[in-house]
C-alpha positions in Angstrom: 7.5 -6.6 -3.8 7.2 -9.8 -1.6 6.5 -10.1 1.7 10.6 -10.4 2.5 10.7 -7.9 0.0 8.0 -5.7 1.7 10.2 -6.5 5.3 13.8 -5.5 4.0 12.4 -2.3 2.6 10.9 -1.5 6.1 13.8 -2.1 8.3 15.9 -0.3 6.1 13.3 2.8 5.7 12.5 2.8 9.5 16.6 2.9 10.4 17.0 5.5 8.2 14.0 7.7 9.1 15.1 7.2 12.9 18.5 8.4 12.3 17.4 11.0 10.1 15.2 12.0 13.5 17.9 11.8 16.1 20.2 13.6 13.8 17.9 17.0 13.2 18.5 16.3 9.6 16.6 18.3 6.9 16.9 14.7 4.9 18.7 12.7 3.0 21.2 12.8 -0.3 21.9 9.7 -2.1 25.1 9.2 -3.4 25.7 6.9 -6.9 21.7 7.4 -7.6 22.2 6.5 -11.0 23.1 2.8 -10.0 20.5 0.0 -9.4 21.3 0.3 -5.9 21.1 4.0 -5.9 17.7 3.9 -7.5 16.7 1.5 -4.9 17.6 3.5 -1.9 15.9 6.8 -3.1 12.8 5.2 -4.1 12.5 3.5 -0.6 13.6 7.1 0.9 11.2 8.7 -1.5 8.5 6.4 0.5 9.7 6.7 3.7 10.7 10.9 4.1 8.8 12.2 1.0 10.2 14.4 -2.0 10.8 17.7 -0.4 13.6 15.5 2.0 15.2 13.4 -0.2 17.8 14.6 -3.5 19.7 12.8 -5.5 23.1 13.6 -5.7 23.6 13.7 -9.5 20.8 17.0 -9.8 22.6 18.6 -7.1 25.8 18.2 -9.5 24.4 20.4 -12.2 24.6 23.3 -9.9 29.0 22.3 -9.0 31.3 23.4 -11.1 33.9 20.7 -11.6 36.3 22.0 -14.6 35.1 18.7 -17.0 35.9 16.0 -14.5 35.0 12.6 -13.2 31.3 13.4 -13.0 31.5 11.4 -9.4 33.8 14.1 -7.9 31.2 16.5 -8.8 28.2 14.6 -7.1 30.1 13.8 -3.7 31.1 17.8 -3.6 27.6 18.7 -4.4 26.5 15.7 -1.6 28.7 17.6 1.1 27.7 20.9 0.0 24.0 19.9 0.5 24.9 18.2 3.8 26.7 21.1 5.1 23.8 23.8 4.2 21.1 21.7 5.1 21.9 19.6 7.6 21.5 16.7 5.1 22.7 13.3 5.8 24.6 11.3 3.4 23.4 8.0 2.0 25.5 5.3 -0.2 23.8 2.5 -1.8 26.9 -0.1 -1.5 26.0 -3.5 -0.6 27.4 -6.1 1.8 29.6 -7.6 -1.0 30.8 -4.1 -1.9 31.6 -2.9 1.2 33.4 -6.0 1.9 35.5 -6.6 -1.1 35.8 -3.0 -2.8 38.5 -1.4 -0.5 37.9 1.9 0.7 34.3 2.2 2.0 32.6 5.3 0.5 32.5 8.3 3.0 28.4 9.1 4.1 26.6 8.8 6.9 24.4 6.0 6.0 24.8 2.4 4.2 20.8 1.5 3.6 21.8 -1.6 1.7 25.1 -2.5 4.1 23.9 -5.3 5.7 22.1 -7.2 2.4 24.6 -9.0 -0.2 24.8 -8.1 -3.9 22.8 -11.2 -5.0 20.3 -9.9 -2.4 20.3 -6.5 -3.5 20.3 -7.8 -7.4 17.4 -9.8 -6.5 15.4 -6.3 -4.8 16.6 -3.9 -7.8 16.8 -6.7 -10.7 20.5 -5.6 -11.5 23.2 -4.7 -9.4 26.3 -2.7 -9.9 30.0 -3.0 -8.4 33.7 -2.1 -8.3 35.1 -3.7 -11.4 37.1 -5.7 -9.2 34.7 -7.7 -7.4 32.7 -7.8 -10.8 35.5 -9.7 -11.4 36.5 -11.7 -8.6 32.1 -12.8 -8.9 32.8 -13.9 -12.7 35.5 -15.9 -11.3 34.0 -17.2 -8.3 31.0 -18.7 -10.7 28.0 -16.1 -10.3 27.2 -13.9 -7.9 25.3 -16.1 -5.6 28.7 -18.3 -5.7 30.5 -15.4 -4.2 27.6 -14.6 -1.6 27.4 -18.1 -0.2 31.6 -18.4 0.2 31.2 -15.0 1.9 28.9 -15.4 4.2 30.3 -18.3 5.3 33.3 -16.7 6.0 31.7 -13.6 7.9 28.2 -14.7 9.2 28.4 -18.9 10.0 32.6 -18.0 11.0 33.9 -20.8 9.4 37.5 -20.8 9.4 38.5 -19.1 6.0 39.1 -22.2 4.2 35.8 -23.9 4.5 34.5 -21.3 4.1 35.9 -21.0 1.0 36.4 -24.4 -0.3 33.3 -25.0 -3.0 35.7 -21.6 -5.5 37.8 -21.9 -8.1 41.0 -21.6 -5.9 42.1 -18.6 -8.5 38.9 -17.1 -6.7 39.4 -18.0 -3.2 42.7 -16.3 -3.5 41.0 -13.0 -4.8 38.3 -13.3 -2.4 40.8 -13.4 0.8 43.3 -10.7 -1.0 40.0 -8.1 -1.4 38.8 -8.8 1.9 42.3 -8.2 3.5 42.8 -5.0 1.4 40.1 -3.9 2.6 40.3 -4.4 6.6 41.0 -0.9 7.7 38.3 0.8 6.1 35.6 -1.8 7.4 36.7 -1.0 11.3 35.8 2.7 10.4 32.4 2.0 8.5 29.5 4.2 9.6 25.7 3.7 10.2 24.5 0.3 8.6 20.8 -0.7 9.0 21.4 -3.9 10.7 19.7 -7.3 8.8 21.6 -10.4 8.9 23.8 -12.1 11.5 27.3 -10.0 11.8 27.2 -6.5 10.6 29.6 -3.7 9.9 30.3 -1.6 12.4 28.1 -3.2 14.9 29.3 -6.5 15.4 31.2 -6.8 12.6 35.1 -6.0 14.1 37.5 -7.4 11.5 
């Protein structure tokens, strides 16, 4: 990795490791380990905690019965399970973008990649993975790094919403603003994020 690389990587794995600490936890499960993001997140945890500590969520599945559905349901259930025997904490790879734009945020303990936008996390894990809605609204918006700039405009610089927005498609500036409402009450009730850039959620990130 590069040296900013090298940086994100220990912020994140030092947060993580601290609140694994303070929380008596046995380790950490990561949800959604079979995304880019996912990968990401255990690898770093894998570094940081060691392999007796960390599990991915999708192994632990093997051992749920779920009755043939959504694969998903079967790794959060096997996720809690793990949390509630082991004093585990839960970790979910979304991103900034994600978190922002996707709706409801993901129950766990942990966001290791909260505070760092797709086209950052894209740039760390060489792909990146989303909601199919903001896959869209980033299509729209003219790339990834399109979408990132408008948005962190909006929520980091606190330009007023359209400035901030002014350089989309207006078809995309209308998605943007319609995601980022929609999602509004799950963002005030966001838990731990590894704090990175200028406003973050659920530290100083409020609406």
């Amino acid at each position: 990795m590069s040296s900013a690389a090298d940086r994100v990587a220990s912020v994140v794995r030092a947060v993580i490791a601290g609140a694994v600490h303070e929380a008596g936890a046995a380790g950490v499960v990561v949800l959604d380990d079979w995304t880019p993001e996912g990968e990401l997140v255990y690898e770093w945890l894998i570094a940081e905690l060691g392999e007796d500590r960390v599990w991915r969520a999708a192994s632990l599945a093997s051992n749920v019965q779920h009755g043939g559905g959504d694969p998903a349901d079967a790794h959060r259930l096997a996720a809690w399970r793990m949390a509630r025997e082991h004093a585990a904490l839960i970790a979910h790879p979304a991103n900034k973008t994600v978190l922002l734009l996707g709706g409801r945020v993901p129950w766990a303990d942990l966001f290791p990649l909260g505070d760092l936008w797709a086209s950052q996390v894209e740039a760390l894990a060489r792909r990146w993975s989303g909601p199919e809605e903001v896959e869209t609204v980033a299509a729209a918006a003219g790339g990834l790094a399109a979408l990132d700039a408008a948005l962190a405009r909006m929520i980091d610089a606190r330009a007023h919403t359209a400035e901030a927005l002014a350089h989309l498609p207006p078809a995309a500036a209308q998605q943007l603003v319609t995601l980022y409402e929609r999602g509004r009450y799950f963002r005030l009730r966001a838990r731990l994020v590894p704090k990175l850039g200028t406003r973050t959620l659920g530290i100083d990130l409020f609406d």
